[in-house]
C-alpha positions in Angstrom: 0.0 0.0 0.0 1.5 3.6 -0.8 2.0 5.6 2.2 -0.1 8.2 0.5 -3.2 5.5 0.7 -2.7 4.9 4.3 -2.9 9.1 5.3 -5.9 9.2 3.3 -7.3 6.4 5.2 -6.6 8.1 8.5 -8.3 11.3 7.4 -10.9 9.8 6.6 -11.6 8.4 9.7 -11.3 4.6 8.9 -9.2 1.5 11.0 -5.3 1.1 10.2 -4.2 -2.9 9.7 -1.8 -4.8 11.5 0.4 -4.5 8.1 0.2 -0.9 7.1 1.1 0.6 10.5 4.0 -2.0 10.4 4.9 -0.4 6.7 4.6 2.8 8.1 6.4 2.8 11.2 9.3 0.7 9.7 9.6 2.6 6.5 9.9 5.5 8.4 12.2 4.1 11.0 14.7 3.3 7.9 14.9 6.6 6.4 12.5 5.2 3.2 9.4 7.2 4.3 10.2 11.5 4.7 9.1 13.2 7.6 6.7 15.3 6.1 4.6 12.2 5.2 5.0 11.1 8.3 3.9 14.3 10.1 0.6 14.4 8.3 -0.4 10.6 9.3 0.4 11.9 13.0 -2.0 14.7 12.7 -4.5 12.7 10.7 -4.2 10.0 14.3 -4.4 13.1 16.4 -7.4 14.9 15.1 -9.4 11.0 14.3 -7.6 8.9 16.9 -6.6 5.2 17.2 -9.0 2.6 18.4 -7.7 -0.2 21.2 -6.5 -2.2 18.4 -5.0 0.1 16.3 -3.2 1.4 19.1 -2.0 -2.4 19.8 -0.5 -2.4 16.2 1.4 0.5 16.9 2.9 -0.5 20.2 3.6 -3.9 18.8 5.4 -2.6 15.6 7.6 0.4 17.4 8.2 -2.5 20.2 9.6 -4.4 16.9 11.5 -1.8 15.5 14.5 -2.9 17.6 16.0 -4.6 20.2 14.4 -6.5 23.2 16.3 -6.9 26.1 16.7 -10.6 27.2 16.5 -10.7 31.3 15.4 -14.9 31.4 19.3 -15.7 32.8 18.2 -13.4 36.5 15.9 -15.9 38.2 14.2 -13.8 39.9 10.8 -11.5 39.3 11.5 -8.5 37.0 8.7 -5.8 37.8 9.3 -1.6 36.6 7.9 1.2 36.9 7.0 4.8 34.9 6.0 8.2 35.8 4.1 10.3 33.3 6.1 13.2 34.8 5.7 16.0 37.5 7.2 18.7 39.3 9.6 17.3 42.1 8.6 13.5 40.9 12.2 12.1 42.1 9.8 8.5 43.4 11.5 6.7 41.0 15.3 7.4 42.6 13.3 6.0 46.3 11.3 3.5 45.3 14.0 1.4 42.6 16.4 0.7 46.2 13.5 0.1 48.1 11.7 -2.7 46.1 15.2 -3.9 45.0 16.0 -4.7 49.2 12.6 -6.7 48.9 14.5 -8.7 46.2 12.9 -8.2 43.5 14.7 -7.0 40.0 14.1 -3.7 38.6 15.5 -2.8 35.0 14.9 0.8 35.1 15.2 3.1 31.9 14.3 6.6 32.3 14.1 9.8 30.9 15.8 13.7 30.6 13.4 16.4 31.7 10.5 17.5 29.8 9.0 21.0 29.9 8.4 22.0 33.7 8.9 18.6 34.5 12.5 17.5 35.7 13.8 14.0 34.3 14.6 11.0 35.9 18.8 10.7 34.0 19.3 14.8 35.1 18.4 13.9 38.8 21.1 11.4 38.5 23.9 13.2 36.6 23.6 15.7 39.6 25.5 12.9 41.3 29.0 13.7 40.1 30.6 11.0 37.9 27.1 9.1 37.6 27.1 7.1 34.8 23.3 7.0 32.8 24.6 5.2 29.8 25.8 1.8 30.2 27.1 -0.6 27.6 25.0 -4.0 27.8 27.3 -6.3 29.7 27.3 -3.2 32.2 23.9 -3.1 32.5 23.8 -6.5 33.3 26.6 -7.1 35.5 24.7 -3.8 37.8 21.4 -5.4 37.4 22.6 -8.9 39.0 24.7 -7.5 41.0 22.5 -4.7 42.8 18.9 -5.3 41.9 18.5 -2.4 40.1 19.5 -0.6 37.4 18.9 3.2 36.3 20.1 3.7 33.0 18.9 6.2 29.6 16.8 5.2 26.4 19.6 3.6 24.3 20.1 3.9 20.7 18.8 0.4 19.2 15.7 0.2 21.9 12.3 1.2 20.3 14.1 3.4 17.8 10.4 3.8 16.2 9.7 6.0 19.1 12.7 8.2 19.2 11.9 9.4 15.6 8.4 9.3 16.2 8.6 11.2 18.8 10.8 13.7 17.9 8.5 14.7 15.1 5.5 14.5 17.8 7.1 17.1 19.8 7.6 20.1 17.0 4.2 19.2 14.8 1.6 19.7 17.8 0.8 15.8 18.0 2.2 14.8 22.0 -0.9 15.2 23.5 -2.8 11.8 22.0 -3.7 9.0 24.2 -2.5 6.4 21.7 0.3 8.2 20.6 1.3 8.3 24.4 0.9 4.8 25.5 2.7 3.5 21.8 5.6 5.9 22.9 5.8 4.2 26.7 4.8 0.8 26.2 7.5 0.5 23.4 10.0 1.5 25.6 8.8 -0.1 28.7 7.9 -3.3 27.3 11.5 -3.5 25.4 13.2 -3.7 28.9 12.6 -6.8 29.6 10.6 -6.6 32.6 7.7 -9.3 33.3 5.5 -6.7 34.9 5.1 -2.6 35.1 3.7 0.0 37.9 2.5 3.4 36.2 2.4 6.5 37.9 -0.1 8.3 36.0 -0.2 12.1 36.9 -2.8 14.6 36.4 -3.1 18.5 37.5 -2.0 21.6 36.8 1.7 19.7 37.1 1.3 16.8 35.0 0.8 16.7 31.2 -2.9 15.4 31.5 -4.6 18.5 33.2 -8.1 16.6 33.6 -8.7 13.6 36.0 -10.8 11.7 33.1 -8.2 12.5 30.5 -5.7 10.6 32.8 -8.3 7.7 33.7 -8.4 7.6 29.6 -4.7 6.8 29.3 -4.6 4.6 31.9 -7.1 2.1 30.8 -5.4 2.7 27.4 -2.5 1.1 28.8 -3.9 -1.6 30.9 -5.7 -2.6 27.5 -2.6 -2.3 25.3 -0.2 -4.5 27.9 -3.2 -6.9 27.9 -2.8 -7.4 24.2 1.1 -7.5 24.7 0.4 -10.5 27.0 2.2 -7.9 29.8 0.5 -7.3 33.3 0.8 -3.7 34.5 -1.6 -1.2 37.0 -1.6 1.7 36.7 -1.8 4.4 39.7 -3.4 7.7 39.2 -1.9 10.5 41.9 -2.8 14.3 41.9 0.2 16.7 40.5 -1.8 19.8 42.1 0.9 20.9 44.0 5.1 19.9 44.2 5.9 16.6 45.3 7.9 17.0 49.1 9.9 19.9 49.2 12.9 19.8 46.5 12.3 20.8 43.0 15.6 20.9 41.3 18.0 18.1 40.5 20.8 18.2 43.4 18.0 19.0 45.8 16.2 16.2 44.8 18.8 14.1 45.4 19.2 15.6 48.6 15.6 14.5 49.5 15.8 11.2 48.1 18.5 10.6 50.7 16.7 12.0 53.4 13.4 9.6 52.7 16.4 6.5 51.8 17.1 7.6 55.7 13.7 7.1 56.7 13.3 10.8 57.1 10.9 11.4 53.8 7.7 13.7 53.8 4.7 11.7 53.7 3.6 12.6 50.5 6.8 11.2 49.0 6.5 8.1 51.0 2.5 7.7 50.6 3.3 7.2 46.5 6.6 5.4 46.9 5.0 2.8 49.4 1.4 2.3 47.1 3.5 2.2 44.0 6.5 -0.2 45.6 3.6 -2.1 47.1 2.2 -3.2 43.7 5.3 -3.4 42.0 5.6 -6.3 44.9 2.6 -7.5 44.2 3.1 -8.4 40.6 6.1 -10.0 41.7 4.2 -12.0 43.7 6.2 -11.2 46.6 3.2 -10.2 48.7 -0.4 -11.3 48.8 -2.0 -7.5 49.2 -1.5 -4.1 49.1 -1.1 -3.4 52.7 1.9 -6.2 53.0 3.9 -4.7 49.9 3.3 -0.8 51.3 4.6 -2.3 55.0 7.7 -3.9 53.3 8.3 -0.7 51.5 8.3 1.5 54.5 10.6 -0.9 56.5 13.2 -0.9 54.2 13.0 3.0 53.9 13.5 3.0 58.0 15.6 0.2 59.0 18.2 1.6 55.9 18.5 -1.1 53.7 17.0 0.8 50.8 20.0 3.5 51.6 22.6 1.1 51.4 21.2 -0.3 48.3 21.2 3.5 46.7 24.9 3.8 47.6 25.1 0.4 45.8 23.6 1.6 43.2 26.0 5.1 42.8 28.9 3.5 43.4 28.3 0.8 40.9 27.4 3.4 37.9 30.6 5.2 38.4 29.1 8.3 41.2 31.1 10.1 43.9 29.5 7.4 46.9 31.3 10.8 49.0 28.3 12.9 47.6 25.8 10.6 49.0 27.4 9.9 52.1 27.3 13.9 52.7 24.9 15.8 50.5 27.0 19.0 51.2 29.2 17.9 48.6 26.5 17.4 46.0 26.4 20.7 43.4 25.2 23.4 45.3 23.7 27.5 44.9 25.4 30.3 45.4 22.9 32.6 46.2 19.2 32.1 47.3 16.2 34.3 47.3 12.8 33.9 49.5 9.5 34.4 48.1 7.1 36.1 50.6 3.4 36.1 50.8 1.7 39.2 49.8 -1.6 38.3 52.4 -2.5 36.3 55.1 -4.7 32.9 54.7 -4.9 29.3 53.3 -3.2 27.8 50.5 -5.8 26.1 48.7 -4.6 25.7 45.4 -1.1 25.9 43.7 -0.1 26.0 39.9 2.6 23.7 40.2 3.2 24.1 36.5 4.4 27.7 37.3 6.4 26.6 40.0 8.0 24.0 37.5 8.8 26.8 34.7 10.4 28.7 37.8 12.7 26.3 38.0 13.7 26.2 34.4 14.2 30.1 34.7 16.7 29.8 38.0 18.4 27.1 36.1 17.8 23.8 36.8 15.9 22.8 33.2 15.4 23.4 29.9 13.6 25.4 27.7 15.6 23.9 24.5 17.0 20.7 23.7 20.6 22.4 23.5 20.4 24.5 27.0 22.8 23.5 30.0 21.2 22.6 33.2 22.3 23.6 36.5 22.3 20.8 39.1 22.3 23.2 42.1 19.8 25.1 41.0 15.7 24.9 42.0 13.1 25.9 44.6 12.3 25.0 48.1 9.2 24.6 49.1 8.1 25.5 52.3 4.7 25.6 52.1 1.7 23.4 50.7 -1.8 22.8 49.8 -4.0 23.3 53.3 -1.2 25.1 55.3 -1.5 28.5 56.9 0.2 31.7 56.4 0.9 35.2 57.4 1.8 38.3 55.2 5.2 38.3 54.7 6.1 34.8 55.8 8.3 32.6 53.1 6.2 30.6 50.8 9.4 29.2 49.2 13.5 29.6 48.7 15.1 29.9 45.2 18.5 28.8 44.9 20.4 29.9 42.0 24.1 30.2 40.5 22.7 32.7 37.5 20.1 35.5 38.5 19.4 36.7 34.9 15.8 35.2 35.4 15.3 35.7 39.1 12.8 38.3 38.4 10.5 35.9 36.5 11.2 33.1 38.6 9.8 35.3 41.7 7.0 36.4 39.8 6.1 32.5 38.5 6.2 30.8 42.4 4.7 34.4 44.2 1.7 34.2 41.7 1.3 30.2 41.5 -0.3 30.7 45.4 -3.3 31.2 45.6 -4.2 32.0 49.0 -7.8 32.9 50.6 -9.3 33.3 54.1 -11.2 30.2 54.3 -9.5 27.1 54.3 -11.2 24.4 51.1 -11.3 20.6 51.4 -7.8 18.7 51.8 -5.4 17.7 49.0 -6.0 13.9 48.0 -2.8 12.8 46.5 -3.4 9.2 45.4 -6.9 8.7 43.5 -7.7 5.9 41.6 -5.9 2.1 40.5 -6.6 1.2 37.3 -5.4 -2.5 36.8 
């Protein structure tokens, strides 16, 4: 079929087969099929969607596209997990030690920032000499010998989706529920893991704004790793205000260690133990919910999930000094607090603004080709249902650069919204979709 006929049969509203997604998605994968073609299929699926099978196709032809990681020599259960992405997500830098001390395997591959919200590999590389790109026989030998691995996307996994979604991001097509779980499931499924835990995030941080938009993507992914023969759940938590108190990539770090201590905020250890607790459950290392979320917390405070962090560091090639004492991670210079302008409640935040703070102080992009600063970010010292008085500090900047500082201010002073009466409380954890 000419690639012209399958465009016109997307526009016009009609159901792809099995064989011309395949030609599509390996023709264009090869360099035989021009992006511009390409780019108006994408629209075409955007504006007249994909149905449950047609979205299987796709997964099951980017999945093809390249190499499948092999994990059958580890005898042991092999469960992952993915974020959709949020301001001050670092969960998956807790929870990876923490199920990995309840002996099960977790092949991790994660991402770089995106927009206002920080990536899993920059957290990382805030660690000095962390390594996020491994060679195979590396990422094996750290996989058996730590439990976990976190390493980036690399070149010959899912290659379908790193072109695909290249062109996704600069022709206006990210924002499709099939699109999105063809782009994950590609990846995730490529791993090698038997089972995956999704964290999917909605908000005024997260990329699906509307509850029912995430519930949408969620069952599109329980459906799609049905079909894939794959068990996953999928765990829908509220990004309506910063996750603990670190956003920024050092700082993160920082509080990673602190909750790795048994010292976490209990919003950071609410998701990590519901999330670690399924992720045990697939493994069938637990026979409920409640049992996986008690294991997860133990290890958090009796330190085994510390000592399997430094593990972890010292095994990709970090400065284990840096962990041991966070003072030596990259720091700020200079820091800035932002005062309240009344006295009240917080009862809502725009935790997207407070992301795209962060980006001005420093600590992510706004292009593909900007630096990041690792010391860089926001503190945040107050939340969703707390009280406070005129003048009192609703959060600290820290920054090495101030030549955004004013708009950085502006961003976190204005993402408060603060008002006599105090509303109903934040509910961070909503719905399991499995």
């Amino acid at each position: 079929m000419r690639v012209y006929d399958i465009i016109i049969k997307k526009r016009n509203r009609l159901a792809h087969t099995y064989e011309e997604i395949e030609q599509l998605v390996n023709g264009y994968t090869k360099g035989d099929i021009p992006d511009y073609q390409v780019s108006s299929w994408l629209m075409a699926c955007f504006l007249n969607g994909l149905n449950e099978d047609e979205t299987f196709y796709l997964t099951k032809a980017m999945l093809l596209s390249g190499k499948r990681i092999d994990l059958g020599f580890i005898d042991k259960p092999k469960i992952d997990k993915h974020s959709t992405g949020g301001v001050g997500d670092k969960i998956s830098l807790i929870l990876a030690p923490a199920v990995a001390a309840c002996g099960v395997i977790v092949p991790m591959m994660s991402g770089r920032g995106l927009g206002f919200s920080g990536g899993t590999l920059d957290k990382l590389e805030a660690i000095p000499g962390f390594k996020v790109h491994l060679s195979e026989e590396e990422f094996f030998t750290v996989l058996k010998d730590v439990g976990y691995v976190m390493i980036g996307q690399s070149e010959d996994i899912a290659p379908a989706d790193k072109k695909l979604y290249a062109l996704r991001d600069v022709t206006a097509t990210v924002e499709s529920i099939p699109l999105i779980t063809s782009s994950i499931l590609s990846k995730k499924l490529a791993e090698g893991a038997d089972a995956v835990v999704m964290d999917v995030k909605f908000g005024s941080g997260a990329f699906m704004k509307k509850k029912e938009d995430a519930i949408s993507l969620a069952r599109s992914l329980v459906f799609t790793a049905q079909k894939m023969e794959k068990k996953l759940i999928c765990v829908l938590s509220n990004m309506d205000q910063p996750l603990g108190w670190a956003v920024g990539n050092a700082l993160e770090v920082e509080e990673s260690i602190h909750t790795l201590k048994g010292d976490g905020e209990e919003d950071i250890v609410e998701l990590t133990s519901v999330l670690g607790g399924y992720m045990l459950m697939l493994a069938g290392t637990v026979d409920n919910l409640d049992q996986g979320k008690a294991q997860i917390v133990e290890k958090l405070e009796n330190g085994e999930a510390y000592e399997k962090f430094k593990q972890s560091v010292q095994a990709q090639g970090g400065n284990i000094e840096s962990v041991i004492d966070t003072g030596k991670l990259p720091g700020a210079r200079s820091s800035e607090d932002v005062l309240s302008q009344k006295t009240g409640y917080i009862n809502a935040i725009n935790t997207e603004d407070i992301g795209t703070a962060s980006i001005f102080l420093g600590a992510g992009r706004f292009t593909k080709e900007d630096s990041i600063d690792p010391g860089a970010g926001i503190i945040i010292k107050k939340k969703i249902g707390d009280h406070v008085k005129k003048g009192e500090v609703l959060a600290t900047m820290r920054y090495n650069k101030p030549l955004q500082l004013k708009k950085a201010y502006e961003l976190i002073e204005n993402a408060y919204s603060i008002e006599s009466k105090r509303k109903g409380k934040f509910v961070l954890i909503h719905k399991t979709i499995q």
